[in-house]
C-alpha positions in Angstrom: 19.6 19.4 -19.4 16.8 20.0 -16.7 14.3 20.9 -19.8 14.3 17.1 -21.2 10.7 16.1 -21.6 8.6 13.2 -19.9 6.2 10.9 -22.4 2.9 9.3 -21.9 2.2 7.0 -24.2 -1.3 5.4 -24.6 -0.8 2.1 -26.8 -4.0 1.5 -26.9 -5.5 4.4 -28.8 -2.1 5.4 -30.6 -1.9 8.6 -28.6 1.8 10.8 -27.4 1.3 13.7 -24.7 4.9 15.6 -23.8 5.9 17.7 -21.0 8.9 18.5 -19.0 10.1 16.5 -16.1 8.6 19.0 -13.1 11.7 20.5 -11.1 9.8 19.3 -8.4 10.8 15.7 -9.1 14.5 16.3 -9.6 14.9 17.9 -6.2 12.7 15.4 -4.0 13.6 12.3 -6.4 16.4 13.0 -9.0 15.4 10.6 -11.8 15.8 7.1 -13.1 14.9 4.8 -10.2 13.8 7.7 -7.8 11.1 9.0 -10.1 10.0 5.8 -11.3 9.4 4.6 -7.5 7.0 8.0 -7.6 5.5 7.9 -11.1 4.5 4.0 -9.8 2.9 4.6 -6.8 1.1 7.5 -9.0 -0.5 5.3 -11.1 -0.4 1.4 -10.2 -3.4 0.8 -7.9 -3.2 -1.7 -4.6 -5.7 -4.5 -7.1 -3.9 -3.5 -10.5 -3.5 -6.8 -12.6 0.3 -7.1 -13.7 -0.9 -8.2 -17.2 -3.7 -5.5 -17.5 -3.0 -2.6 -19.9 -3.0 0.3 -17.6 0.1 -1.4 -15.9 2.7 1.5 -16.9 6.0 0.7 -18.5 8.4 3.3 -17.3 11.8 4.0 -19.2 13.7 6.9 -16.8 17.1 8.2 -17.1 19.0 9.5 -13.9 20.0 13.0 -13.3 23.6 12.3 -15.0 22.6 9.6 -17.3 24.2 10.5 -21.0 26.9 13.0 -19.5 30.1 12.9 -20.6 32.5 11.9 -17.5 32.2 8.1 -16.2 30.0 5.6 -15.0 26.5 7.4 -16.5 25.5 5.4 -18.6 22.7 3.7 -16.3 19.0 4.3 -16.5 15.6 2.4 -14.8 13.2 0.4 -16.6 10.7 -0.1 -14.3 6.7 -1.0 -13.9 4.5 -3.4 -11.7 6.3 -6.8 -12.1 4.4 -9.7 -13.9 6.7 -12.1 -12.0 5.8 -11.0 -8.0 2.8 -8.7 -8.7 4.9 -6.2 -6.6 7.4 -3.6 -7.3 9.5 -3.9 -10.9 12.4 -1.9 -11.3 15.7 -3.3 -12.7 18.7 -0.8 -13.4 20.7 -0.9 -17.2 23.5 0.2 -18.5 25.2 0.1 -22.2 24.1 3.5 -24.4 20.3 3.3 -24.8 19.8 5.6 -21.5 22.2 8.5 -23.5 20.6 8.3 -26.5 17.0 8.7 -25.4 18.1 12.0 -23.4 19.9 12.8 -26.5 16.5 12.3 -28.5 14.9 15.1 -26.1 13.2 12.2 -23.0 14.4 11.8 -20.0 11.5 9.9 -19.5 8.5 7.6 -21.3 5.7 5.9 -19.4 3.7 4.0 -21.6 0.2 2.7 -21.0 -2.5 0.4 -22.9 -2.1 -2.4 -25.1 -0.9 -2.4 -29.2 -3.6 -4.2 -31.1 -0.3 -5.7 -33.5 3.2 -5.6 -32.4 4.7 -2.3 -32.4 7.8 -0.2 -31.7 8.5 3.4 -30.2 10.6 5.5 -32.6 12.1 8.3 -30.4 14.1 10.9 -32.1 14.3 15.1 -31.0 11.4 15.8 -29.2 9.2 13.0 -31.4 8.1 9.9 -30.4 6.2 7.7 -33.2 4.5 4.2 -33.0 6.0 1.6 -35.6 4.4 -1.3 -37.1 6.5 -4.1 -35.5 5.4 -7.0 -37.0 8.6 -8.0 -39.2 10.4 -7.9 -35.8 7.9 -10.2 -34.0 9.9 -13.4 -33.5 13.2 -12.1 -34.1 15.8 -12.6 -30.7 16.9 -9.6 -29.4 20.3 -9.4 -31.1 18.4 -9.7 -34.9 15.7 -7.3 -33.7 18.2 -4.8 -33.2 20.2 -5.2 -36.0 16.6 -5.4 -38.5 15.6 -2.1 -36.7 19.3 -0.1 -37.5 18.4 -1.2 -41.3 15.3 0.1 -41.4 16.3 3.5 -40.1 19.3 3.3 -42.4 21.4 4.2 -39.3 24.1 1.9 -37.2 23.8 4.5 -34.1 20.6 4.0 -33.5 20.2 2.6 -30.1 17.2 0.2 -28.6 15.6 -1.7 -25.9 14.1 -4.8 -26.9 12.5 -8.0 -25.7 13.1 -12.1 -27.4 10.7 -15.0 -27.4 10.7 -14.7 -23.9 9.3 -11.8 -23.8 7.0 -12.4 -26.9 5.4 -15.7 -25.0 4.5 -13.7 -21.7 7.5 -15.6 -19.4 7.2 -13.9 -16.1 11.4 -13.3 -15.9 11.8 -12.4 -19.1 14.4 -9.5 -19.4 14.8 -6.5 -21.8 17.8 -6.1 -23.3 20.1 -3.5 -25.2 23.1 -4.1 -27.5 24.8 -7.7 -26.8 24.4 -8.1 -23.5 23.1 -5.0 -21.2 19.8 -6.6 -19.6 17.5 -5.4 -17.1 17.3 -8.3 -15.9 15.2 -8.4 -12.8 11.5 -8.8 -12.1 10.0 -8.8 -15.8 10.1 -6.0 -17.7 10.3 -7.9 -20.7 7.0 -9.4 -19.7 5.9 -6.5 -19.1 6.9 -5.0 -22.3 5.6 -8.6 -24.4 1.8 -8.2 -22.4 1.4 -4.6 -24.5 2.9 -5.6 -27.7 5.5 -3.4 -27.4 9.0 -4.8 -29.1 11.2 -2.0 -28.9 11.8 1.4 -28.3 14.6 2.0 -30.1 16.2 6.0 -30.1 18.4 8.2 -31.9 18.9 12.0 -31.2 21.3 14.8 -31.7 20.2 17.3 -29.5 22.8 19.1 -27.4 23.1 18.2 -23.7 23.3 21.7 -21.7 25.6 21.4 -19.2 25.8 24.2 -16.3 29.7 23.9 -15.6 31.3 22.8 -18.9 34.9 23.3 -18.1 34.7 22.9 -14.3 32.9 19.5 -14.8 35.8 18.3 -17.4 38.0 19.0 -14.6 36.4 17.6 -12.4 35.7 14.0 -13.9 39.2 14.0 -15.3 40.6 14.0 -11.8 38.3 11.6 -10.9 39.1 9.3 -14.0 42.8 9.8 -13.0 42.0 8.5 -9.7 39.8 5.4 -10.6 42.6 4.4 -13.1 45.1 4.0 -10.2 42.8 1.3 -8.3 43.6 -2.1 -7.9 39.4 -3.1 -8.4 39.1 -1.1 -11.2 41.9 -2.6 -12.9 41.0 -5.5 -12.0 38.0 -4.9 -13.9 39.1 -3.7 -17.0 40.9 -7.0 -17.6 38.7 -9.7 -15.9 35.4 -7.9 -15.9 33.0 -8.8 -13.5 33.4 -12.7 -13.3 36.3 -11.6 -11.1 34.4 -11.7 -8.2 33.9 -15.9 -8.9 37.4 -16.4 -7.2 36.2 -14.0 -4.2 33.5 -16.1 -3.6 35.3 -19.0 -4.3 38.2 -18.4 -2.3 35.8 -17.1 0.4 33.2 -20.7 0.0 30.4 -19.5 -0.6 30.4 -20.0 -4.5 26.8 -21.8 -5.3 27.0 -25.9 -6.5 23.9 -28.1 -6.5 21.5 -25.2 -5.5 22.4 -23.8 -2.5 23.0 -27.4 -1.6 27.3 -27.4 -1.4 30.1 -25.1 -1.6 33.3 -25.9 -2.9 36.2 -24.1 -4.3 37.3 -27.1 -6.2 33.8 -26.9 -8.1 34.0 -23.5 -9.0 38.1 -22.8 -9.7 37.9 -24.0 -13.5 35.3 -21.3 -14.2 37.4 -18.4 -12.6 37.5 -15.2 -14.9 40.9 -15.6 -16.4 39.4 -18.9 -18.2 38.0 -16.5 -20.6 41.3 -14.5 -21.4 41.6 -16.8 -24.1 38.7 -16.0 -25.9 38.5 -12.3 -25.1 39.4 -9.9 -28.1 39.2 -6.6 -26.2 36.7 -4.5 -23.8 33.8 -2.9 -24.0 32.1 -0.3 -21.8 29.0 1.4 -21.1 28.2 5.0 -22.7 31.2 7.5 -21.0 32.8 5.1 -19.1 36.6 4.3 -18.2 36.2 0.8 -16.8 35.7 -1.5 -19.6 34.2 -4.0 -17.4 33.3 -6.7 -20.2 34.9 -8.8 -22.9 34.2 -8.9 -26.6 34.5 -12.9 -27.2 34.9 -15.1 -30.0 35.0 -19.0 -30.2 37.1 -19.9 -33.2 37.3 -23.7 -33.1 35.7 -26.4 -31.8 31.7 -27.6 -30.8 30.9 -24.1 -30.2 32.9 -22.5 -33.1 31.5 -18.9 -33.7 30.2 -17.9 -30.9 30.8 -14.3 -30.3 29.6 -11.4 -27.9 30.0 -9.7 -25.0 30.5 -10.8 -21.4 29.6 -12.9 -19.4 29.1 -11.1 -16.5 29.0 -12.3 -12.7 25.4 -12.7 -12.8 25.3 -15.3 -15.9 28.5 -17.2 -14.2 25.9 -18.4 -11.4 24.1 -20.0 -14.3 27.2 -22.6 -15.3 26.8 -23.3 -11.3 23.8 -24.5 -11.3 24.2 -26.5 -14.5 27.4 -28.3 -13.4 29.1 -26.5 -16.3 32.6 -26.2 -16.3 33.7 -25.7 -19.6 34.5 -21.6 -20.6 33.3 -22.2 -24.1 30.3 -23.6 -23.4 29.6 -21.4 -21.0 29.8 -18.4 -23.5 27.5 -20.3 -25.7 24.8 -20.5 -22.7 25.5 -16.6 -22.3 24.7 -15.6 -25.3 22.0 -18.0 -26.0 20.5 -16.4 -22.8 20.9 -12.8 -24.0 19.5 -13.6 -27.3 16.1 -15.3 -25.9 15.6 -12.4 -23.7 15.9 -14.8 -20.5 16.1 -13.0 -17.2 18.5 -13.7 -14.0 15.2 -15.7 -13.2 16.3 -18.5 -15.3 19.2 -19.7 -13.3 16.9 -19.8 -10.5 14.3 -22.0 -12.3 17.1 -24.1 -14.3 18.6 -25.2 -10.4 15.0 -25.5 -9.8 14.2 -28.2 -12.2 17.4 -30.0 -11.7 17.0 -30.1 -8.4 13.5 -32.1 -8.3 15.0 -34.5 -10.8 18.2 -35.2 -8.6 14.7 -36.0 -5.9 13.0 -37.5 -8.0 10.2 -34.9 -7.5 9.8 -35.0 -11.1 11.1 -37.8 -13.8 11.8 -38.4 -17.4 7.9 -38.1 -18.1 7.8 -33.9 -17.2 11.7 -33.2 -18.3 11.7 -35.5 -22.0 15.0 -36.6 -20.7 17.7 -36.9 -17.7 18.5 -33.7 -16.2 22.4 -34.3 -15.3 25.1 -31.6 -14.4 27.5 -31.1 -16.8 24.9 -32.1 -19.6 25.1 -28.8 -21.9 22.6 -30.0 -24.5 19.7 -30.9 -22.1 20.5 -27.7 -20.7 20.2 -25.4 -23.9 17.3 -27.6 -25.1 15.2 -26.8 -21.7 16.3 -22.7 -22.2 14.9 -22.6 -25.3 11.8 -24.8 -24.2 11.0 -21.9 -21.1 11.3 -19.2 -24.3 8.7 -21.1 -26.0 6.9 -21.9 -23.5 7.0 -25.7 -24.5 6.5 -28.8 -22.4 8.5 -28.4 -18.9 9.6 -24.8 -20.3 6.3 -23.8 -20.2 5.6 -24.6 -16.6 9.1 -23.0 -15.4 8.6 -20.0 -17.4 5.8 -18.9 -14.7 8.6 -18.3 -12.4 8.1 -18.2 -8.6 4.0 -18.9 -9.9 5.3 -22.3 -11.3 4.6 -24.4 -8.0 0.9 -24.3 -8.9 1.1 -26.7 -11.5 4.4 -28.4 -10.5 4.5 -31.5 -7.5 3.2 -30.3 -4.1 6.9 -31.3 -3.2 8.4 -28.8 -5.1 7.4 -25.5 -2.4 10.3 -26.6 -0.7 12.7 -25.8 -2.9 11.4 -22.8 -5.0 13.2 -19.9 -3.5 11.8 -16.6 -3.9 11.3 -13.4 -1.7 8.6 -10.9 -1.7 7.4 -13.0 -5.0 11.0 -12.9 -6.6 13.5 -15.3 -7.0 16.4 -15.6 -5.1 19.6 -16.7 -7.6 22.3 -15.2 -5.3 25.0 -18.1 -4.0 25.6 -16.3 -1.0 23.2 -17.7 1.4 24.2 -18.6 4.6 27.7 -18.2 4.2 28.0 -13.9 4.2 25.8 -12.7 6.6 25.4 -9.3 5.5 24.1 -11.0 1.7 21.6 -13.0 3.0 20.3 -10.7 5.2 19.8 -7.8 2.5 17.7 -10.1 0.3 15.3 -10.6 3.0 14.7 -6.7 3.4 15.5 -5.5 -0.6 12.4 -3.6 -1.6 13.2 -6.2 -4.9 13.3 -9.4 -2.7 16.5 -11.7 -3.6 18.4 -8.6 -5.5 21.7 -9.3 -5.0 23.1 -5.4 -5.9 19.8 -4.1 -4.6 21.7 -3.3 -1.2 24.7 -5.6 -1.0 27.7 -4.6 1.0 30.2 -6.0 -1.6 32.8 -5.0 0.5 32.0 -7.0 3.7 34.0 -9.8 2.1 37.0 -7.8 2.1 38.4 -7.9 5.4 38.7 -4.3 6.0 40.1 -3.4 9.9 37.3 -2.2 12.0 38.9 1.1 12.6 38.4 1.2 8.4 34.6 0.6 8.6 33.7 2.3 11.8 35.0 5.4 9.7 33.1 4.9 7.0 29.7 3.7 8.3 29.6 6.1 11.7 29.0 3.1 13.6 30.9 -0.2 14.7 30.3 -3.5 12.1 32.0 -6.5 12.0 35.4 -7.2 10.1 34.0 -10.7 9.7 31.7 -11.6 7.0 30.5 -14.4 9.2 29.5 -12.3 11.9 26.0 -10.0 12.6 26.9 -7.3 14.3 26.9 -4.0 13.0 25.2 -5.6 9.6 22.2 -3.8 9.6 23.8 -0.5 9.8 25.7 -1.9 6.7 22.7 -2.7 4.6 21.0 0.7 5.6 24.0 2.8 4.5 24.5 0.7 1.3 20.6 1.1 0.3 20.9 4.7 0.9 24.2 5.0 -1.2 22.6 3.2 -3.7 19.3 5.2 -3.9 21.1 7.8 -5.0 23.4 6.4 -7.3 20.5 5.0 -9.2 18.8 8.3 -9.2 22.0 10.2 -10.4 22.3 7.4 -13.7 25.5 6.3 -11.9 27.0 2.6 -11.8 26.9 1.2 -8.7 30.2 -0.7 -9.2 32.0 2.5 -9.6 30.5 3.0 -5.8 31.7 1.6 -2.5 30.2 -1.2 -3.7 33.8 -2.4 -4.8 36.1 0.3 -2.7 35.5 2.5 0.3 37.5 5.3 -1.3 35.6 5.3 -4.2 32.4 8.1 -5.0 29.9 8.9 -2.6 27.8 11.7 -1.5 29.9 14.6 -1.5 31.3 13.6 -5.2 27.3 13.4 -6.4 26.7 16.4 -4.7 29.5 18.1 -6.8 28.3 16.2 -9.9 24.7 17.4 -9.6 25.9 20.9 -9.3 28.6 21.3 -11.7 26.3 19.0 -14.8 22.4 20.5 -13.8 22.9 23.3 -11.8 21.1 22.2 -8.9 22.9 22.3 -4.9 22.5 19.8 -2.9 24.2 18.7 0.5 25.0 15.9 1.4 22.3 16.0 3.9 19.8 17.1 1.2 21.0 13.8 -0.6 20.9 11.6 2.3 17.6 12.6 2.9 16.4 11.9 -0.9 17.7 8.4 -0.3 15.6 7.7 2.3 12.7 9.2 0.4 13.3 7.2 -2.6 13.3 3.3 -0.4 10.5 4.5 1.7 8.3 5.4 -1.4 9.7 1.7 -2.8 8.4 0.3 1.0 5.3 2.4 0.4 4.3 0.5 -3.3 5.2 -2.5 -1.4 2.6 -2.0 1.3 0.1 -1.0 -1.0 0.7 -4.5 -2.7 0.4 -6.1 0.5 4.3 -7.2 1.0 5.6 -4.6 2.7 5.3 -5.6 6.6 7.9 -7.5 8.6 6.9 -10.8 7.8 7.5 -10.5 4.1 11.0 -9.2 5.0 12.0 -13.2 4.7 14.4 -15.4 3.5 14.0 -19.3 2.2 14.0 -22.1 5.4 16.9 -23.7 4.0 19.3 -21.2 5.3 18.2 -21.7 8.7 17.8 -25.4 9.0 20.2 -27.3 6.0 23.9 -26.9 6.6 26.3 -26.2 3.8 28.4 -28.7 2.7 32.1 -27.8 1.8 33.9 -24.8 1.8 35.1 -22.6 4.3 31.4 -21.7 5.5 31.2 -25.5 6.5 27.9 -26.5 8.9 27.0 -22.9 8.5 23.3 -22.0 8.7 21.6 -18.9 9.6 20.3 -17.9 13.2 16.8 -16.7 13.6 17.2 -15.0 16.6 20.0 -13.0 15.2 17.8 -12.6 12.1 14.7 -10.7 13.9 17.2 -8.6 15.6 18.9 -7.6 12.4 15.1 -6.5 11.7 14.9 -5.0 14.5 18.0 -2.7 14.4 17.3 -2.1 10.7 13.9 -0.9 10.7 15.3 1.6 13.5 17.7 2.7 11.0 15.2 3.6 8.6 12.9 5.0 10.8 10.6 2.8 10.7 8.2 0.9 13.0 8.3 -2.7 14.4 6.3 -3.9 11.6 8.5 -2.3 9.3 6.2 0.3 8.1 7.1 4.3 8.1 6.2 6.4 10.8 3.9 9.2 10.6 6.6 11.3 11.5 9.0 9.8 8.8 6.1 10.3 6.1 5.9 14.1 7.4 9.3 14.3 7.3 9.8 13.2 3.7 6.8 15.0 2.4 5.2 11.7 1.3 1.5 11.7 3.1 -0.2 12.6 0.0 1.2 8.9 -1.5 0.7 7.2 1.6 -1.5 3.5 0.5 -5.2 3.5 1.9 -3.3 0.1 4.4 -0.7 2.0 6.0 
């Protein structure tokens, strides 16, 4: 499986050059989003226009992506992001990632720009360019399903971009099957500004594994454990909209933009409002948590619909809309997935609603009242913003909008290191706010979240798993940095290894870490690591990401920043009543983090860190 090839292709004069992934890569970076972090600071240069064609596209699978087992069925789209002009990375999951390794390519970086509208085909060892033109205008769900007829095959898998993608909006997402999006910081953009489609895959190669039968046994016992838990469970029969009643029970679930909480808003949009409607699971490639529903609408004003999902991402969008009716909201879902709309859009959605409820903009820009619970305004706006059409057409420039919106508006336009913030959190979990501020993708909320600081584990609990006294209370500072630190490192590595991060600690402190990579890595490639070794490649991988982000000019201490509402507007309602966030307790958070990492007041590496990691020879010319 280490033999898997690495693809440049040049769009622009129709050109393919193959090699193998260098070992070299695997052991300092592992693959999917530790390579990609590399490959980008390779080859994206500190002036590099987001839109130009030497902007690479990078499609990278991690070091377990495609093995049989569970959870490895993620892989990294990444590339400079048209929506903050900084770094783009978003991690996906469904079977696209498998198939590609299957087809021979762990990895594909793709440069220049398609003179028409084209599509990779990638199948064993080959990789062809394919008149796309019959696809151009098709949403992602027809584009997929044209593409299986043209190859005559229904396994063939693809990533693909909508409208959205098609008209250059800065959020827009890229999607595979029904509903798996990478749906952070513009691929799809990215993918729309080249002419590129689709790369859609289909391979039969064999997947060498070092330890066949001692890997079976291993991921058997570790299936037979994840069965037993109460989160996974939980999973397979509410997916992830399960974690609504958490933050609804907790009051920090989003209403009015970051403007109220209230459990009484959220309750009627719980996950078990969509048991109804659900006819079975699915799952990503290999994977024994079917985490999402397959729905169907069967009566009614939104008779029909059928899909996958949603997920706990898209729920955030019925928030902001007022929405509080299930079958509606699945409507919205897919309507979403189908435009190739990114999580950016419930950002700019609460956005616009919330300068008509000021009166920051009227009738005049909007066509129409803007009022919660309105579905039909709603729908009508989303497929405006994939158009790019009236209002839509401002919106879709993302956290760039306020330059042609109301001088009023940079008040409310939330974003961080040039992305928007969509998480519901704010000031209500400490530990959540305060990892959006220092994610290398600002306003992520998996990025680096501590999921389980909302849990209420004993102390004794997570001074044993994080070396180090934190906090029992979400409320509470102390011991959060250390927190966000180990979750970023656990993380790195999981997206390196192809792995899903809810399968992680994310949900559970007894579920996989280190060690359990460690044994993965060896008993699938062949390669030994400790857990040391991989400790250390964590770190490399989110310094290299702070490295691209000081070459773009947002990675000092001052971009490490969160929006002024959370530290001056009080929440209203919920548990987190009066709650704002304290600035003092911020800049020590900094403080305490950047010591975690190594890293100077300023938050920039230390020579010694850079020596230590083996990255001088990438360090940016304003380090």
């Amino acid at each position: 499986m280490l033999t898997r090839k690495v693809a440049c292709v040049d769009l622009t004069n129709g050109t393919v050059k193959v090699e193998e992934v260098p070992l070299e890569w695997r052991r300092k970076f592992l693959g999917g989003r530790g390579i990609t972090a590399y490959l980008l600071n390779k080859l994206v240069t500190a002036d590099m226009d987001p839109m130009s064609p030497d902007n690479p596209l990078i499609v990278g699978v991690g070091l377990l992506s495609g093995v049989p087992g569970f959870g490895t069925g993620r892989f990294s789209i990444g590339g400079l992001s048209p929506e903050s002009g900084n770094l783009g990375e978003s991690s996906i999951g469904g079977h696209f990632g498998a198939e590609m390794r299957m087809a021979g390519f762990d990895f594909i970086v793709v440069t220049g720009r398609s003179n028409i509208p084209c599509y990779l085909w990638v199948t064993n060892d080959r990789i062809e360019i394919h008149d796309a033109r019959h696809l151009w205008g098709k949403d992602t769900w027809e584009t997929q399903v044209q593409i299986r007829k043209d190859h005559r095959d229904e396994r063939v898998r693809s990533i693909v971009i909508g409208p959205a993608g098609e008209n250059l909006v800065q959020f827009a997402c890229v999607l595979s099957g029904p509903k798996d999006a990478a749906g952070k910081t513009g691929m799809g953009c990215l993918m729309g500004s080249k002419n590129l489609k689709a790369v859609a895959a289909r391979g039969s190669k064999d997947l060498r594994i070092a330890h066949p039968a001692e890997l079976e046994k291993h991921f058997k016992e570790q299936i037979d454990i994840l069965v037993t838990r109460k989160w996974a469970r939980a999973l397979g029969r509410l997916g992830t909209p399960l974690l609504l009643a958490v933050a609804g029970e907790g009051g920090w679930l989003s209403a009015k933009k970051e403007q109220e909480r209230a459990v009484d808003k959220g309750e009627p949009m719980y996950a078990e409002k969509f048991l109804p409607y659900s006819h079975g699971m699915s799952a990503c490639f290999g994977c024994a948590v079917h985490c999402r529903h397959r729905h169907y609408v069967k009566d009614g004003k939104y008779a029909g619909t059928r899909g996958e999902g949603p997920d706990n991402g898209m729920m955030g969008l019925n928030d902001t809309l007022g929405n509080r009716d299930p079958e509606a909201a699945l409507y919205i879902n897919n309507l979403s997935n189908r435009l190739g709309l990114g999580s950016g859009l419930s950002a700019m959605l609460s956005l616009a609603y919330e300068l008509y409820q000021r009166g920051i903009i009227t009738d005049k820009e909007t066509g129409g009242p803007l009022v919660p619970g309105d579905v039909d305004a709603a729908v009508k706006l989303m497929a405006d913003i994939a158009h790019r059409k009236g209002l839509g057409d401002v919106l879709a420039d993302g956290s760039k909008a306020l330059k042609r919106l109301p001088p009023e508006s940079a008040d409310h336009i939330h974003a961080i290191k040039g992305l928007l913030t969509t998480d519901s959190s704010g000031r209500a979990v400490k530990s959540f706010a305060f990892a959006q501020a220092v994610s290398t993708l600002g306003g992520h909320a998996h990025r680096n979240r501590p999921g389980i600081d909302v849990l209420g584990l004993p102390a004794e609990a997570l001074k044993k798993l994080y070396g180090g006294y934190v906090s029992p209370s979400f409320r509470a500072y102390e011991g959060k940095a250390l927190m966000i630190w180990w979750h970023e490192m656990l993380n790195s590595v999981c997206d390196g290894m192809g792995f899903c991060r809810f399968l992680t600690v994310f949900n559970s402190p007894n579920a996989p870490q280190y060690a359990e990579f460690a044994d993965m890595a060896r008993l699938a490639a062949g390669l030994e690591f400790t857990v040391d070794e991989l400790k250390e490649i964590a770190e490399r991988i989110y310094t290299t990401e702070r490295l691209f982000l000081i070459k773009r000019g947002a990675g000092d201490r001052k971009d490490d920043a969160l929006p002024e509402r959370w530290f001056k507007e009080e929440l209203k309602g919920g548990v987190a009543v009066d709650d704002i966030l304290d600035r003092e307790k911020f800049e020590q958070f900094l403080d305490e983090y950047y010591q975690h990492h190594g890293w100077d007041n300023n938050g920039h590496p230390t020579p010694e860190l850079m020596k230590k990691l083996d990255l001088v020879g990438i360090a940016p010319a304003n380090l």
